[in-house]
C-alpha positions as a Markdown table, in Angstrom:
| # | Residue | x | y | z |
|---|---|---|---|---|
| 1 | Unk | 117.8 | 105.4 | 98.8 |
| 2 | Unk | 114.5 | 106.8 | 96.9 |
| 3 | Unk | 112.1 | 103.9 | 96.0 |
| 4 | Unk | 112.2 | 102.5 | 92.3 |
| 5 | Unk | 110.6 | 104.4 | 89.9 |
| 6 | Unk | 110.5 | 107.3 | 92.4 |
| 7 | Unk | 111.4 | 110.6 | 90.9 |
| 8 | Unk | 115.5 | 110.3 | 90.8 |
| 9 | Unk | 116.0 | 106.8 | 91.4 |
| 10 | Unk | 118.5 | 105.6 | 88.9 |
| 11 | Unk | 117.2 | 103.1 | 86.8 |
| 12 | Unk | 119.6 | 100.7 | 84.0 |
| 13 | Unk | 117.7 | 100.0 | 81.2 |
| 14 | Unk | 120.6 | 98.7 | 79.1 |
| 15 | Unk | 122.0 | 102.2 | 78.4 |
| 16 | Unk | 125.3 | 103.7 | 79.6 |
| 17 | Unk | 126.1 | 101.5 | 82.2 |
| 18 | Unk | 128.4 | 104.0 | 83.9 |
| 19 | Unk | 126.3 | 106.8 | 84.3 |
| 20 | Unk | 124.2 | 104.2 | 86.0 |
| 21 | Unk | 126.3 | 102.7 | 88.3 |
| 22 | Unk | 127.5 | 106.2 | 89.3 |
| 23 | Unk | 124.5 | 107.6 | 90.1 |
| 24 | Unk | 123.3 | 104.3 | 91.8 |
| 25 | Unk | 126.4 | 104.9 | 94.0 |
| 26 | Unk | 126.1 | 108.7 | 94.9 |
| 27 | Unk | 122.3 | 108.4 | 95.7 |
| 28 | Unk | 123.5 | 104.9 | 98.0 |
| 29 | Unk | 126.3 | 107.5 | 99.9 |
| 30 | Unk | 123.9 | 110.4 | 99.9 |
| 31 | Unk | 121.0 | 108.7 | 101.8 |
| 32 | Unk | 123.9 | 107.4 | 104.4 |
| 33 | Unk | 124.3 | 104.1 | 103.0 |
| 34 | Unk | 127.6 | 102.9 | 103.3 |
| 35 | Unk | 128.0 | 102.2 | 99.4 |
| 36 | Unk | 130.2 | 98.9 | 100.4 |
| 37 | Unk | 127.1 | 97.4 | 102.4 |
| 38 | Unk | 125.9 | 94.4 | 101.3 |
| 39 | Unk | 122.1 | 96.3 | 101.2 |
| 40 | Unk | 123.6 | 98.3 | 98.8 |
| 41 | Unk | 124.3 | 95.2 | 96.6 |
| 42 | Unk | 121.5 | 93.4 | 97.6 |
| 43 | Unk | 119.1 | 96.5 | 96.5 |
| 44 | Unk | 121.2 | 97.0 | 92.3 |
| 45 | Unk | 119.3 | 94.6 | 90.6 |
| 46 | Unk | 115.7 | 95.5 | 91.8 |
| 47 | Unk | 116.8 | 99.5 | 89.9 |
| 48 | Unk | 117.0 | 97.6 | 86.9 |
| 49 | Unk | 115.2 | 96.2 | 84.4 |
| 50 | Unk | 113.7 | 92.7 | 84.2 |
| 51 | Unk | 115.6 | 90.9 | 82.1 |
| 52 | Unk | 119.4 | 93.0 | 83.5 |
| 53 | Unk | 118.0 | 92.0 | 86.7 |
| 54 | Unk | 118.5 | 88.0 | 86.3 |
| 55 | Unk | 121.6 | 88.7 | 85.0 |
| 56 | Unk | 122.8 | 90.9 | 87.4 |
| 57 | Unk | 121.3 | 88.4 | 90.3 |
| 58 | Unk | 123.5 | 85.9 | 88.5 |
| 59 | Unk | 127.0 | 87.3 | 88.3 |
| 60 | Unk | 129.2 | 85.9 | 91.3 |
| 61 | Unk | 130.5 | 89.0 | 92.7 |
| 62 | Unk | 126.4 | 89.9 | 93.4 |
| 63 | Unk | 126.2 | 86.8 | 95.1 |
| 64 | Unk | 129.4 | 87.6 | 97.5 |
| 65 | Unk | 127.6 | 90.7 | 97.8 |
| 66 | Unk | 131.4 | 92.5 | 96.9 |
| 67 | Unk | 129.9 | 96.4 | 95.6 |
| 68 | Unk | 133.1 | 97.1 | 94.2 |
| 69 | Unk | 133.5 | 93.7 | 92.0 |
| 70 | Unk | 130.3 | 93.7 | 91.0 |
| 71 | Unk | 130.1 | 97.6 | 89.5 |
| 72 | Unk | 133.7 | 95.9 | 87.5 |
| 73 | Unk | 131.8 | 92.7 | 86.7 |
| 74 | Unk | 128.6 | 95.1 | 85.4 |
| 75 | Unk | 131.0 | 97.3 | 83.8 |
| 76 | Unk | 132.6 | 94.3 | 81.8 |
| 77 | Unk | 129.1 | 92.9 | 81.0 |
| 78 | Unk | 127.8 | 95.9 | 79.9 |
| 79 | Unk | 130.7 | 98.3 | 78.5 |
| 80 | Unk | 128.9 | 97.9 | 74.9 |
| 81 | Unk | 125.8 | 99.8 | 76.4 |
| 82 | Unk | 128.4 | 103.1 | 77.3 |
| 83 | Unk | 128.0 | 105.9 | 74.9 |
């Protein structure tokens, strides 16, 4: 996965939540990480801005570490940020 605010690396910002979590996912299976791992999990919220992050480190499925709950749980949270 490239580094935060490395050229590519996705970034949520409060704006269309889906393209985010897409492209956080295809970058997470293109470097080889298994996008299920918990690393993967473990790694969203730090590609995010400050104040998503709390939130994000808050929701239950991040702290089961589930991927696929937590991009439903972020998609639910944030569906009003979707163009």
């Amino acid at each position: 996965m490239p580094l935060r605010l490395c050229p590519g690396a996705p970034i949520f910002l409060r704006s269309d939540v889906t393209t985010f979590l897409h492209k956080y996912g295809s970058i997470a299976a293109f470097s080889a990480t298994d996008p299920s791992s918990q690393n993967v999990v473990a790694m969203l919220p730090y590609y995010c801005s400050e104040a998503i992050r709390e939130t994000v480190m808050m929701m239950p499925r991040y702290e089961r570490q589930d991927w696929v709950a937590l991009k439903k749980e972020m998609l639910d949270a944030f569906r009003y940020t979707n163009s």
